[in-house]
ZADO-1210 file (C-alpha; in nm, 4 decimals, padded with zeros to 6 digits):
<atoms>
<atom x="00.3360" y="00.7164" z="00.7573" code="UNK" pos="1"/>
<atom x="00.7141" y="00.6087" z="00.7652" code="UNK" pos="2"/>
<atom x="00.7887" y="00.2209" z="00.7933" code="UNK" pos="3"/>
<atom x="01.0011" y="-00.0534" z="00.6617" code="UNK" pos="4"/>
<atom x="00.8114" y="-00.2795" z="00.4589" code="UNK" pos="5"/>
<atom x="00.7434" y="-00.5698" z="00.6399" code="UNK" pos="6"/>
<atom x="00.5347" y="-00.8212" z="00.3967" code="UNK" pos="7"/>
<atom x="00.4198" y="-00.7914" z="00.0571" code="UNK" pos="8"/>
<atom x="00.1333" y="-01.0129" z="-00.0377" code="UNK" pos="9"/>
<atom x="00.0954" y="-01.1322" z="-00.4012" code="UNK" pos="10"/>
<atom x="-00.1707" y="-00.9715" z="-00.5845" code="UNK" pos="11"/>
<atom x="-00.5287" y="-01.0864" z="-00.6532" code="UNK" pos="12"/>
<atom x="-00.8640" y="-01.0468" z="-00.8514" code="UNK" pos="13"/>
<atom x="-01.1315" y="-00.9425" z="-00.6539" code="UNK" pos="14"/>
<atom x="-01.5164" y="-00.8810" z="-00.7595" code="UNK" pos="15"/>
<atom x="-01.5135" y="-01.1396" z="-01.0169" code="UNK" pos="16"/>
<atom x="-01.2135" y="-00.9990" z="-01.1917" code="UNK" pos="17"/>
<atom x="-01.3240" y="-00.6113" z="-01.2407" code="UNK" pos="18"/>
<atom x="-01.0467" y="-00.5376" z="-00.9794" code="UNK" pos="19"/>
<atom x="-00.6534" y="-00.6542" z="-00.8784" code="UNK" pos="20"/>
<atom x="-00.5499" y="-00.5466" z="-00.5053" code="UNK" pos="21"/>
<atom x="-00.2560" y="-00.6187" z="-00.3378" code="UNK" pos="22"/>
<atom x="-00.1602" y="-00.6025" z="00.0086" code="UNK" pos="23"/>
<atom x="00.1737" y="-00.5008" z="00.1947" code="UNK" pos="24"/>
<atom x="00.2519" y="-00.4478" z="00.5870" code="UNK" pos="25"/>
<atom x="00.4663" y="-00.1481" z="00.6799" code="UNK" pos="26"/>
<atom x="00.6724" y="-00.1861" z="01.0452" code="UNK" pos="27"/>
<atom x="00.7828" y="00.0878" z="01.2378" code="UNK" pos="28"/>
<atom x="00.8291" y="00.2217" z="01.6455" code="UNK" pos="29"/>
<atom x="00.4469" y="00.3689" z="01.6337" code="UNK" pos="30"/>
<atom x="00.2991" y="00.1835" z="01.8915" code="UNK" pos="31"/>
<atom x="00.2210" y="00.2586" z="02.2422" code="UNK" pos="32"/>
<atom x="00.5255" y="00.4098" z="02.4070" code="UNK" pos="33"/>
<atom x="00.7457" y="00.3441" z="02.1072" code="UNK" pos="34"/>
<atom x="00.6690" y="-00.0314" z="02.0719" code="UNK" pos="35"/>
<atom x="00.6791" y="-00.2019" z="01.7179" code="UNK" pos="36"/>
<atom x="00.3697" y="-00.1724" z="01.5239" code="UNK" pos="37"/>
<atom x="00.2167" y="-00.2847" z="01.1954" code="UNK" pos="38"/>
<atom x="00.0194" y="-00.1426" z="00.9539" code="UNK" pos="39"/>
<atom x="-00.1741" y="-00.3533" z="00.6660" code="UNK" pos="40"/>
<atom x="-00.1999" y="-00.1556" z="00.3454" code="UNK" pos="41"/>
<atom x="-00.4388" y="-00.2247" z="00.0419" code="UNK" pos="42"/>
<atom x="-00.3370" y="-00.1103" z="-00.2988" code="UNK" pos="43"/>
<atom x="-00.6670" y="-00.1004" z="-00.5393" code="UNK" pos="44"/>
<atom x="-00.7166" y="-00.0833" z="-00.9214" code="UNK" pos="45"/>
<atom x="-00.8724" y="-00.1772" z="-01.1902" code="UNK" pos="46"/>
<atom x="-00.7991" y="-00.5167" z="-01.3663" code="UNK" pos="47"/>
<atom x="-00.6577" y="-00.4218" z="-01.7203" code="UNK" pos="48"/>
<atom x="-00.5308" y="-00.0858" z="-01.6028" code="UNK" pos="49"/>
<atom x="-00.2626" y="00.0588" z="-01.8742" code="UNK" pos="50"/>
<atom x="-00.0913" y="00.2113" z="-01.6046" code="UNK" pos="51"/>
<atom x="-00.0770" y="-00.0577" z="-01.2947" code="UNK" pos="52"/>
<atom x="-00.0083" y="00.0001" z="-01.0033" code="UNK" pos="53"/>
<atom x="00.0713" y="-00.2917" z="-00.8634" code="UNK" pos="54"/>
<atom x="00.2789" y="-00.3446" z="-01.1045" code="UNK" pos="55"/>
<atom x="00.4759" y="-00.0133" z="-01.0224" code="UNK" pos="56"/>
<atom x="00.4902" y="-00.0845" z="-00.6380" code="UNK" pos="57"/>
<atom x="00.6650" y="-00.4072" z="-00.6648" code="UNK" pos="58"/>
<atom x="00.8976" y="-00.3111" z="-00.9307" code="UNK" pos="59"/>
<atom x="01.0232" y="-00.0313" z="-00.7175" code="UNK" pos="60"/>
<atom x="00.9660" y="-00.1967" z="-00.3335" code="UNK" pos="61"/>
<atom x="01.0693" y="-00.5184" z="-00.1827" code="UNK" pos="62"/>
<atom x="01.0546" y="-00.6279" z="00.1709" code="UNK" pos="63"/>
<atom x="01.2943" y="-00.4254" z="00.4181" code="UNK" pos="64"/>
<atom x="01.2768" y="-00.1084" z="00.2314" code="UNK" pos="65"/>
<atom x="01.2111" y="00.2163" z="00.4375" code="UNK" pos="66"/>
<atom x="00.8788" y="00.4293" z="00.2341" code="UNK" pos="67"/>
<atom x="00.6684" y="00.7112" z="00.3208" code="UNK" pos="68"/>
<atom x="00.3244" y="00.5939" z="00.2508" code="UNK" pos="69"/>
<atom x="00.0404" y="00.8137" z="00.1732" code="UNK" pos="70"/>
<atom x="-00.3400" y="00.6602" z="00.2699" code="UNK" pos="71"/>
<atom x="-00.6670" y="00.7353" z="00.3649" code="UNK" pos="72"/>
<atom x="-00.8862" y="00.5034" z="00.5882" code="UNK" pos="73"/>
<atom x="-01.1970" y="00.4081" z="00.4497" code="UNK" pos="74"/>
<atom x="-01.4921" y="00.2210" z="00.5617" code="UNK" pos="75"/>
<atom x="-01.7052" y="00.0189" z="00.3858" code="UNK" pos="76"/>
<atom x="-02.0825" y="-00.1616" z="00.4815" code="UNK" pos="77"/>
<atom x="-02.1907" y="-00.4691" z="00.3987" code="UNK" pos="78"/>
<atom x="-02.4573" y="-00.6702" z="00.5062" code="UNK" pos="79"/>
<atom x="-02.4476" y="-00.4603" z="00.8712" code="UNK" pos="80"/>
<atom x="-02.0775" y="-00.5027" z="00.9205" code="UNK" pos="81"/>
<atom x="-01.8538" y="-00.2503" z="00.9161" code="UNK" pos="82"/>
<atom x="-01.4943" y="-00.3071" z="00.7888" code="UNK" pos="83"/>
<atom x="-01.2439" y="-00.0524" z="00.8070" code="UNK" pos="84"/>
<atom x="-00.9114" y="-00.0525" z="00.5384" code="UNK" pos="85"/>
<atom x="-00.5785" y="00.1482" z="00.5033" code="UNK" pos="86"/>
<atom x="-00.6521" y="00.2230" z="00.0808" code="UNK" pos="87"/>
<atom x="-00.2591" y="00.3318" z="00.0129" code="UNK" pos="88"/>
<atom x="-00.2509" y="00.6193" z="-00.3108" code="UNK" pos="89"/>
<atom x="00.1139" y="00.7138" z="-00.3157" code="UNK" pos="90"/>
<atom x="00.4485" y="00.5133" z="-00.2008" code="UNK" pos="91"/>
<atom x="00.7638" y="00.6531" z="-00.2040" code="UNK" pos="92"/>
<atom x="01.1335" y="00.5644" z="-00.0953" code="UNK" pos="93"/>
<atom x="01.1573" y="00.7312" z="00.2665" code="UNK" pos="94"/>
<atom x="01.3628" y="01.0199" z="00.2732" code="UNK" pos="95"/>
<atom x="01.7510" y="01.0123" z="00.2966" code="UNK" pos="96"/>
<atom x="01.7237" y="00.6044" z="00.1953" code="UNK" pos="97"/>
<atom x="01.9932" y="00.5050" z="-00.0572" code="UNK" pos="98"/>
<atom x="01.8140" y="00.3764" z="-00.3682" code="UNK" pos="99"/>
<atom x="01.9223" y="00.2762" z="-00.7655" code="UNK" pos="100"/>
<atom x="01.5690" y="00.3465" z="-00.8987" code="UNK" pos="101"/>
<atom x="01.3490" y="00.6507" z="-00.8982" code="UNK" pos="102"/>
<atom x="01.1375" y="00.7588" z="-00.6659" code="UNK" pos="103"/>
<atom x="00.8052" y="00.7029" z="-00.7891" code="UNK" pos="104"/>
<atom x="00.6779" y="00.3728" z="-00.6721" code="UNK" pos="105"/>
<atom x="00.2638" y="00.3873" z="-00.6680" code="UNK" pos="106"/>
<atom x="00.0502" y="00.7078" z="-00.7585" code="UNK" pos="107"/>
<atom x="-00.3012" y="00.7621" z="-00.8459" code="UNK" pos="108"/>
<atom x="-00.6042" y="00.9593" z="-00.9583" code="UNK" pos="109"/>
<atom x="-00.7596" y="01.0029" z="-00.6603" code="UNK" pos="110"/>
<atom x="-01.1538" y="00.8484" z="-00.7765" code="UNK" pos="111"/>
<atom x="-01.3020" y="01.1931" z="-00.5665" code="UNK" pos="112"/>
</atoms>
């Protein structure tokens, strides 16, 4: 999915610390009849990681850049409720975007 980043939340601990996710919004002309939508993207990883990243994504990415974001959806279950997440694995500058600093922004193993 194409989009100019919108928001960029600051990162945080999650699961008493085991884990650091971080959460940015993508904008783009998506939406019903070419209306403005937004998409909410979670970035997950370890805490400690020698590779983070988090870290990576906001060296490379700051609000009102255009990226191609790679995703799946997943779904977790807890207690009987469902709730359903855009996990991002690989952010890149967009295509034909001007940029100083190389391309690779966020990749991962993917844990499958």
């Amino acid at each position: 999915m194409t989009g100019a980043i919108s928001a960029i939340l600051p990162a945080e601990e999650i699961s008493n610390g085991q884990y650091r996710k971080q959460v940015f919004a993508i904008t783009n002309n998506s939406g019903y009849e070419g209306k403005e939508a937004t998409f909410a993207f979670e970035i997950f990883e370890k805490a400690g990681a020698e590779k983070s990243k988090i870290d990576n994504f906001n060296k490379f990415n700051s609000v009102g850049d255009v990226v191609d974001v790679s995703y799946e959806i997943r779904c977790n279950e807890n207690k009987g409720r469902y709730f359903t997440s855009l996990s991002a694995w690989k952010v890149f500058r967009a295509e034909g975007q001007a940029t100083e600093a190389p391309d690779a922004a966020l990749e991962e193993d993917a844990p499958f």
